[in-house]
C-alpha positions, 0 to 999 in steps of 0.5 A: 589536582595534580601538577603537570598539564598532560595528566589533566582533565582539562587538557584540551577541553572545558568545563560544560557538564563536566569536562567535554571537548569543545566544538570551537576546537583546541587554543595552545597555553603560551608562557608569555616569558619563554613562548613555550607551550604549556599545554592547550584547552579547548576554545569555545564557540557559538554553540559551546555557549548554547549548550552550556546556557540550555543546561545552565537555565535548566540547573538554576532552578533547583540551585536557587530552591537550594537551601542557603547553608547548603550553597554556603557550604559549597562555597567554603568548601570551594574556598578551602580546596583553593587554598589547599591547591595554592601551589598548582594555581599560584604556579599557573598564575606565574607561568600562564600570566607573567605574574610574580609569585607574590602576586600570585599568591596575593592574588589567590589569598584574596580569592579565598576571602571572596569565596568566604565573603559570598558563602556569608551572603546566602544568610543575609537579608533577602527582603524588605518589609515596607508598610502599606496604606491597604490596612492587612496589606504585607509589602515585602520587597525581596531579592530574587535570582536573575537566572543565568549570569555570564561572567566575563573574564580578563587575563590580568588578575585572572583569579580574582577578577573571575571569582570576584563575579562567579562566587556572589551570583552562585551565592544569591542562587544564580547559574554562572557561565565563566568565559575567561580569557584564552590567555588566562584560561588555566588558573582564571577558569578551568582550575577554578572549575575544578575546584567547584566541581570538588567542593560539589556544586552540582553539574550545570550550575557552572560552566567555564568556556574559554574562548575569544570575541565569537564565544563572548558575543554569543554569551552577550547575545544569548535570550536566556542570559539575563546578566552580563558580568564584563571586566576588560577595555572600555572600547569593548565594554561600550558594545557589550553595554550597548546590546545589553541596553537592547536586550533590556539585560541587567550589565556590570561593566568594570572597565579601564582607568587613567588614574592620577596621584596627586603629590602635594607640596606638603607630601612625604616624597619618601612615601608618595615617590613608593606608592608611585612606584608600586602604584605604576609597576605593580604586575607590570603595570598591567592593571585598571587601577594602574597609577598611570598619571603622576601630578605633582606641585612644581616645587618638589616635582624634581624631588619626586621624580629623583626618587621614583627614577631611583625605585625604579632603577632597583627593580629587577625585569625577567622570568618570574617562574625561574628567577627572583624578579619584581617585574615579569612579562607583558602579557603578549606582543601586541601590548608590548608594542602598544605601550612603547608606541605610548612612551615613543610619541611622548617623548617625540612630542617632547617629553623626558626618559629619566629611566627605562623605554626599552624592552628585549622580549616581552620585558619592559624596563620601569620607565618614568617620564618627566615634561608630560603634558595633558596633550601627550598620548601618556597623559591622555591614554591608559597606559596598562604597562610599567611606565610613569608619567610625570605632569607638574601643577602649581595649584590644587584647582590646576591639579583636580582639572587636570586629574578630572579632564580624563573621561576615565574614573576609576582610582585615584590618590592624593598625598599630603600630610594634612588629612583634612586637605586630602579628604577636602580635594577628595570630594573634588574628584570625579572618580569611584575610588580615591586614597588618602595618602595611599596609590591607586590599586586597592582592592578590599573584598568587603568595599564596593569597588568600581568606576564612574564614566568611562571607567563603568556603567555604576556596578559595584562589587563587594560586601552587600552590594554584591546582593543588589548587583546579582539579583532583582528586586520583586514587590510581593503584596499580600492580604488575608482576604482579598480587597473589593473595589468598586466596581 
């Protein structure tokens, strides 16, 4: 796996038994900071995803009937070429997705722990023995592969959010079709493919299509793929949530958030006004569990906001790849004119720029706004860039109204120096996630992790629940002689 895109196998193509060129033709690599074209991959279509799902459902069945240490052993040995290629994927990661480098080795640190976390799976477990009332009747409930999952795959933390679907289907025995975003192919799927291919997992049993909405409907939309594995926007996980539910196909839906951190009037402001700051900033605000709202108690919301205004002053917006900076770009245009379109109706319905709402290229200032209300677009939409919103409360009730009143429920934190306090507001939230005294992007790959309404459909992923999330569940019953009935 050497640097430079022209001497890759890659270039211009996908992984599909091995590297191929794609029916669906050629997509360039663009480097959000400079626009410069880094190479291209190829683009995958309807018929991309035929071929890779016929050849995926005939490889699965000898990938299941492998034995577990052995599909363990793929799966380490996956995880160690990662970490011996860091370089290459890390500096694809800064280039290709605008990230920092200590994002992206972050990134790439907790790829390494899910590929170890899926090669433990294969020897967990895999049924129940339950008792029957039929004495000699054995009861055993087992898990068993789906077939062929398709994972799809979005730009932001293109890596982890990949491998975190991929590594545990593999592991129970499944096939995996990877279908990354355009914008994030190269280190969120065809390095990845790379990696596997080298750690020899045998052909077919991965295949990596890049590609845009024709190459996933057709994935989405496919008989033989009995899962879909979808992390994005809420607006698309809806329609792909709706063919699933038509297809009876089993779906994990991780979508976006509008998540809330609450300061108390008792909160250390030197800590909460830090997890604000990370919490809203972190990879240009371009995360699910963004802090995209801030409720804070009137009587330090002053307070608060001076010192995030402050944290966010010292942050420093450029190229990651060439400078020392804690913010890059946004991903594309579109979502730059998407989130100052946010901040510029908020402030003309009134609300407050202390820092930040200006942009040059694709580089958007850290922004706090102050004097939000619940019907300001601010407050009510998911923001995916740098930009925190204050909104002010007087009581506990008023602030766990206000955080619930989203349809959203993916994070959430509360700050208070009373851990009883926390832990007694936290069961008042309606959200999958809630930290006490910490911000709202955590992520520990052993923890099950998701949404509740709008947020997912109830998927999780993580530790053992990636075992009931990527397999179902068959009852097999079993009697030394058989039973006679009465007639």
């Amino acid at each position: 796996m050497n640097s430079g895109a022209e001497t890759k196998e890659w270039s211009g193509r996908l992984y599909s038994d091995g590297w191929v060129s794609a029916l669906g033709g050629v997509s360039n690599v663009v480097e959000p900071s400079t626009s410069e074209i880094l190479g291209n991959v190829g683009n995958g279509n309807r018929d991309d995803i035929a071929r890779a799902v016929q050849s995926a459902a005939k490889a699965q069945l000898a990938w299941a009937a492998t034995p577990f240490d052995q599909r363990a052993a793929v799966l380490r040995e996956a995880a160690r070429l990662l970490k011996q290629n860091e370089g290459e994927i890390n500096e694809w990661n800064v280039r290709e997705c605008g990230s920092t480098p200590a994002k992206a080795q972050w990134e790439l640190h907790a790829t390494y722990e899910q590929l170890i976390a899926a090669a433990a799976l294969t020897m967990q477990p895999d049924g129940e023995l339950y008792p029957s009332t039929m004495p000699g009747r054995m009861n055993i409930c087992r898990h068993v592969p789906i077939g062929v999952v398709g994972v799809i795959a979005p730009w932001n933390f293109p890596v982890l959010l990949a491998t975190r679907s991929v590594a545990p289907a593999l592991a129970v025995g499944n096939a995996v079709i990877l279908k990354p975003d355009v914008q994030s192919a190269v280190c969120g799927g065809l390095l990845l493919a790379k990696v596997f291919e080298e750690a020899g997992l045998p052909s077919g049993v991965l295949h990596v299509i890049p590609g845009g909405p024709e190459a996933g409907d057709a994935l989405v939309r496919h008989p033989q793929v009995g899962m879909i594995s979808f992390t994005g926007s809420t607006a698309v996980g809806r329609s792909i949530g709706a063919t699933c539910g038509q297809m009876l196909k089993k779906v994990a839906l991780e979508l976006g958030g509008n998540n809330a951190l609450i300061v108390l009037d008792d909160a250390d402001l030197d800590a909460a006004s830090s997890n604000g700051a990370w919490g809203a900033f972190l990879h240009q605000g371009q995360i699910c569990m963004q802090t995209g709202r801030h409720l804070v108690h009137r009587s330090v919301a002053e307070d608060y906001a001076n010192k995030l205004v402050e944290r966010a002053k010292a942050l420093r917006v450029g190229n990651p790849f060439k400078d020392q900076v804690h913010l890059g770009p946004l991903i594309n245009q579109k979502q730059r004119d998407r989130v100052d379109d946010i901040v510029r109706k908020t402030v003309e319905a009134g609300a407050k720029v202390r820092t930040g709402g200006e942009y040059s290229d694709l580089f958007y200032q850290p922004t706090v706004l102050t004097d939000v209300t619940p019907d300001m677009p601010a407050f009510n939409e998911e923001i995916f860039g740098p930009v925190a919103p204050i909104t002010v409360f007087d009581t506990e009730e008023e602030a766990v109204e206000l955080l619930n009143s989203s349809p959203y429920g993916l994070a959430a934190a509360v700050h208070t120096r009373s851990l009883s306090r926390g832990w007694a507001l936290a069961s008042r939230i309606r959200s999958g996630m809630v930290h006490v005294n910490d911000q709202t992007v955590n992520n520990e790959f052993h923890v099950p992790f998701g949404g509740m309404g709008a947020s997912g459909n109830g998927g999780r992923f993580g530790g053992a629940a990636n075992i009931h999330e990527f397999t179902q569940t068959q009852w097999v019953s079993a009697m030394d002689a058989p039973i006679k009935y009465p007639f």
